[in-house]
VEXDRENVO-837649 format. One line per field, with one value per residue (C-alpha): residue number from 0; residue in three letters; x, y, z. Coordinates in pm, whole numbers. Example, Ala and Ser with C-alpha at 12.3 -4.5 7.8 and 13.67 -1.06 7.14 Angstrom:
REM residues 2
num <- [0/1]
residu <- [ALA/SER]
px <- [1230/1367]
py <- [-450/-106]
pz <- [780/714]
REM end
This chain:
REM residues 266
num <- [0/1/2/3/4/5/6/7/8/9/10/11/12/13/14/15/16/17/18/19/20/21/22/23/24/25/26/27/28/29/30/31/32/33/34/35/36/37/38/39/40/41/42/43/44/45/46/47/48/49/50/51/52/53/54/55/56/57/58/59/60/61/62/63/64/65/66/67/68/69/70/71/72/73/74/75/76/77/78/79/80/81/82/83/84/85/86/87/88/89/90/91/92/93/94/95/96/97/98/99/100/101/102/103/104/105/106/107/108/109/110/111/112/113/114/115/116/117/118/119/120/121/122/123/124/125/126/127/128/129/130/131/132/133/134/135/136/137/138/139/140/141/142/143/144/145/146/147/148/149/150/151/152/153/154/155/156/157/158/159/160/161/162/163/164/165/166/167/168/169/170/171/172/173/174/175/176/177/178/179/180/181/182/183/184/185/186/187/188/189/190/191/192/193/194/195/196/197/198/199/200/201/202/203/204/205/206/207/208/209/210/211/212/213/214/215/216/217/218/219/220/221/222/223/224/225/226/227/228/229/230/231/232/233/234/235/236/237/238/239/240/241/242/243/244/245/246/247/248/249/250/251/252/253/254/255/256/257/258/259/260/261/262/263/264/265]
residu <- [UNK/UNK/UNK/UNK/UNK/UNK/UNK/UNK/UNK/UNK/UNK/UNK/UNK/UNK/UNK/UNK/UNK/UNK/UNK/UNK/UNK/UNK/UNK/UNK/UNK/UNK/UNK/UNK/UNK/UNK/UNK/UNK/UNK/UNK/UNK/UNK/UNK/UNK/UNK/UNK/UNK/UNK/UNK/UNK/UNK/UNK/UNK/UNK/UNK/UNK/UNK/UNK/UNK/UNK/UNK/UNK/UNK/UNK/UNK/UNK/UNK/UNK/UNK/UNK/UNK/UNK/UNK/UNK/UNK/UNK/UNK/UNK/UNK/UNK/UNK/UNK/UNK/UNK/UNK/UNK/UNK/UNK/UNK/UNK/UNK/UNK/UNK/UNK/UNK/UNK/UNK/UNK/UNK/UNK/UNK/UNK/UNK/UNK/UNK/UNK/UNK/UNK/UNK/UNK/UNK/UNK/UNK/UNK/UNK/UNK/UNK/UNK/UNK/UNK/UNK/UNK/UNK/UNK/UNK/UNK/UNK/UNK/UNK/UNK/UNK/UNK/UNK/UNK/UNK/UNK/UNK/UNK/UNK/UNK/UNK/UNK/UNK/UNK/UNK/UNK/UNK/UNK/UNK/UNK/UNK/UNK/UNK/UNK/UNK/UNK/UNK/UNK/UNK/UNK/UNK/UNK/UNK/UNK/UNK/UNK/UNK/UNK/UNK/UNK/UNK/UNK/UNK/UNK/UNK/UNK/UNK/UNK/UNK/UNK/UNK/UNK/UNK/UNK/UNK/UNK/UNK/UNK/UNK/UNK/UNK/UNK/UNK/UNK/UNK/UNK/UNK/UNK/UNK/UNK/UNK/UNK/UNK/UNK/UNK/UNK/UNK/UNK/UNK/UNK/UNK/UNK/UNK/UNK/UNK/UNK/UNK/UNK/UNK/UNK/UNK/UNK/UNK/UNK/UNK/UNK/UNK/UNK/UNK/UNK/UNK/UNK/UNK/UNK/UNK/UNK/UNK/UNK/UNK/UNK/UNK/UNK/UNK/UNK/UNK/UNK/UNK/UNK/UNK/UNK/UNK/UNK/UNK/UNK/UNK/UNK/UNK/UNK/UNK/UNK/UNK/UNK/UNK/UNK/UNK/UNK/UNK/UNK/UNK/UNK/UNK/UNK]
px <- [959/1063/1366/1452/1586/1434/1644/1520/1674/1492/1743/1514/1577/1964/2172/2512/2713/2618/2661/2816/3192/3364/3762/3978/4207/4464/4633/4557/4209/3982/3674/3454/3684/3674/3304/3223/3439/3283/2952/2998/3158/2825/2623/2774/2770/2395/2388/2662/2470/2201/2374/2507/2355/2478/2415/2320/2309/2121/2145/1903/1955/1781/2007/1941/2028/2353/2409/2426/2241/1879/1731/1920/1781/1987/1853/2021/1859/1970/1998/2005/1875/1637/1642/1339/1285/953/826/1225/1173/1427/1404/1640/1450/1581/1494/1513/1461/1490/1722/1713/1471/1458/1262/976/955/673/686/457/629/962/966/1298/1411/1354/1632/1619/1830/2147/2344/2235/2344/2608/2329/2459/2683/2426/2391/2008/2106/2411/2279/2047/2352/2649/2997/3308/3617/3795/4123/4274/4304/4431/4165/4263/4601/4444/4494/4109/3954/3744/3429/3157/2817/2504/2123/1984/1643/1337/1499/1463/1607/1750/1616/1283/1152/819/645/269/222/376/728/951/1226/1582/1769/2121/2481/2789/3138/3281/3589/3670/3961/4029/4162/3896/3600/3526/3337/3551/3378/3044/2902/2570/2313/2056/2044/1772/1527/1293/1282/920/783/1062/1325/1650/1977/2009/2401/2468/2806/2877/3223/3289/3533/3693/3507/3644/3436/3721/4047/3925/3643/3665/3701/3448/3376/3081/2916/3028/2861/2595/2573/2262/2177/1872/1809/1426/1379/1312/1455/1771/1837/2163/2108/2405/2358/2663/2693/2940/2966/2856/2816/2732/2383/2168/1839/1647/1298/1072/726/470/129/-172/-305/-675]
py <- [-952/-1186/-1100/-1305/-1325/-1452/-1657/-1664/-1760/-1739/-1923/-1765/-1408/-1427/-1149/-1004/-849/-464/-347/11/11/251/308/45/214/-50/-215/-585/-718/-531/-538/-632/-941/-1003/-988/-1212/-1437/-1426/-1454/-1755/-1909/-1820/-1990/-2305/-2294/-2253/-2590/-2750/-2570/-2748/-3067/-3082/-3063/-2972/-2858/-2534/-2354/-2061/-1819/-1516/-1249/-935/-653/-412/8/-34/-372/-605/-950/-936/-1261/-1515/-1853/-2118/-2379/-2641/-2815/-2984/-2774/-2794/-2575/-2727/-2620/-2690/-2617/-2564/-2453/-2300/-2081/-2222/-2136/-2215/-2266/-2326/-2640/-2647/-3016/-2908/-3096/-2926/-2600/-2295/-2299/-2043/-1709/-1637/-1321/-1166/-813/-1029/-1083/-1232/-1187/-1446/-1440/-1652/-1692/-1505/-1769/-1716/-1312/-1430/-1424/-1038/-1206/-1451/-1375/-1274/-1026/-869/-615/-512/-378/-81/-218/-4/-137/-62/-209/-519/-667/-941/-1181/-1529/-1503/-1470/-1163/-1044/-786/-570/-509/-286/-317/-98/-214/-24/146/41/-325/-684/-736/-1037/-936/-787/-752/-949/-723/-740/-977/-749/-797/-470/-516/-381/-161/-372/-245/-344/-485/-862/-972/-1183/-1435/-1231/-1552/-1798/-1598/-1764/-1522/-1505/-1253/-1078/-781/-608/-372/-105/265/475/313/167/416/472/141/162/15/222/-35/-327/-556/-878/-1025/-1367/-1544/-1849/-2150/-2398/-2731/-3020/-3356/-3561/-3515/-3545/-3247/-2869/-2701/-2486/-2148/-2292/-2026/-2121/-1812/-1544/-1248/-1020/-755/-544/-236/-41/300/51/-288/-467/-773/-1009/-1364/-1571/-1838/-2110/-2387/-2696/-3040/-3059/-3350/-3440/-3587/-3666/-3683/-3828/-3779/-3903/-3794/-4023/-3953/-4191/-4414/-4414]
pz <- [4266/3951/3740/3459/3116/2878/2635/2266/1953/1623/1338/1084/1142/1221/1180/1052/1272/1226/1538/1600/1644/1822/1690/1884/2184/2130/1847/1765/1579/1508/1724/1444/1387/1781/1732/1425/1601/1977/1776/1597/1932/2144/1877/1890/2251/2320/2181/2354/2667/2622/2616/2980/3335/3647/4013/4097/4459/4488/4796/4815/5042/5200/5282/5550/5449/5598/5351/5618/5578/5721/5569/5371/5208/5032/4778/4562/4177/3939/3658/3266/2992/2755/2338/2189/1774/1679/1378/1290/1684/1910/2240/2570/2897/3206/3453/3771/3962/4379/4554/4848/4890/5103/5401/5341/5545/5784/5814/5592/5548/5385/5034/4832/4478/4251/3925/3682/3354/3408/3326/2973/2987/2680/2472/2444/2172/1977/1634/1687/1948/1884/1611/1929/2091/2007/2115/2214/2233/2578/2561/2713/3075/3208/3364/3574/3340/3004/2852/2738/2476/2724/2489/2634/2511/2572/2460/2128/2230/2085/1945/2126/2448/2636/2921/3157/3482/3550/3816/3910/3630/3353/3182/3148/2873/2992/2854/2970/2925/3003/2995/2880/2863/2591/2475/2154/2016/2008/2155/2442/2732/3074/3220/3184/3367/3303/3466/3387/3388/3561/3314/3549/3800/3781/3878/4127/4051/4152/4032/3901/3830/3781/3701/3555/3577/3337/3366/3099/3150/2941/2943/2749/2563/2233/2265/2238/2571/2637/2942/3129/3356/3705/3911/3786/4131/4068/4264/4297/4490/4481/4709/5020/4929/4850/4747/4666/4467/4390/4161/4132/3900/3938/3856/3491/3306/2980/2883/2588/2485/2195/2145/1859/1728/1636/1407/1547/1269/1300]
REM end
């Protein structure tokens, strides 16, 4: 089984924020203000994402009924997103060098979860997306010391989603909703949690969560801090299988790339 996201952006059909607000349960900003302002900060991150590499260790496990570990594999890569504008469609992909790989199962009757692109689950927030999704606003918490908007979100039916399930060579959009937890302030994403209802229960797929915690990363004194994704947990459960992936990042650095385009003279 494949589960990814698939991370899109298309500059030419960008949205205002229009998304459904529910009345706030707390004084403060507004949530639309908290919005517009976590939306503009999520768009100037995707490029400052794609700017940086850094190492990422996967670990997939199998978990027997009782949720003990039956089978559990461990890989590291060298990791970076690539943004690529063609033709006014930019798109983020991920990239994915092995350093060091799994050893393969034998046993034929084992298979693992492969999850791909849930680093990328603050695309919730992009200005494409975030007229895809209602928001209610759920009060404040305090989260590693800051004190965060809690903002939960839940898909709108029958618009574009972030997300699907590739299964038997098809792709099933999800219908994701969930809960972030936001630095009213400046808009930066410290938290990000996000699952799926009983959408998918008849290609058998009972649950599906995944939770993604972010960290300040500064590269120098003179730049703009900004929440790097340090650990994306995702966690799938069908009538007979379970699975756990943990995916954590570290050690990003800074890179860039120039490319250049050249028409043949004949």
């Amino acid at each position: 089984m494949m589960l990814r996201l698939i991370p899109k952006c298309n500059p030419l059909v960008l949205l205002l924020v229009s998304a459904t607000l529910a009345v706030p349960k707390t004084g403060g900003e507004p949530l639309d203000k908290i919005l517009d302002r976590t939306s503009q900060k999520v768009s100037e991150f995707v490029d400052e994402f794609s700017n940086v590499k850094c190492i990422e260790q996967v670990t997939q496990q199998k978990l027997r009924p009782n949720g003990k570990v039956e089978i559990e594999q461990q890989s590291t890569f060298d990791y970076l997103v690539i943004l690529t504008n063609a033709g006014g469609d930019v798109t983020l992909n991920e990239s994915r060098l092995p350093v060091k790989e799994a050893k393969v199962n034998r046993r034929q009757d084992i298979s693992m979860l492969l999850s791909n692109g849930f680093a990328t689950l603050f695309l919730v927030f992009h200005p494409t997306y975030i007229s895809n999704f209602e928001f209610t606003d759920a009060g404040t918490e305090l989260v590693d010391g800051h004190h965060a908007r809690k903002i939960q979100f839940q898909h709108i039916h029958g618009t574009r989603s972030i997300a699907a399930l590739a299964l038997r060579g098809r792709e099933y959009p999800l219908e994701l909703s969930g809960t972030a937890w936001v630095d009213p302030e400046n808009g930066n994403i410290l938290r990000l949690d996000a699952g799926i209802g009983a959408t998918l229960e008849d290609i058998g797929m009972k649950t599906l969560q995944s939770s993604v915690e972010f960290a300040p990363v500064a590269f120098a004194k003179d730049q703009p801090v900004y929440w790097f994704p340090t650990e994306a947990v995702v966690e799938v459960e069908t009538p007979k299988q379970h699975w756990r992936n943990t995916h954590r990042f570290s050690t990003y650095k800074q890179f860039s790339v120039t490319t250049e385009e050249h028409v043949a003279q004949k």
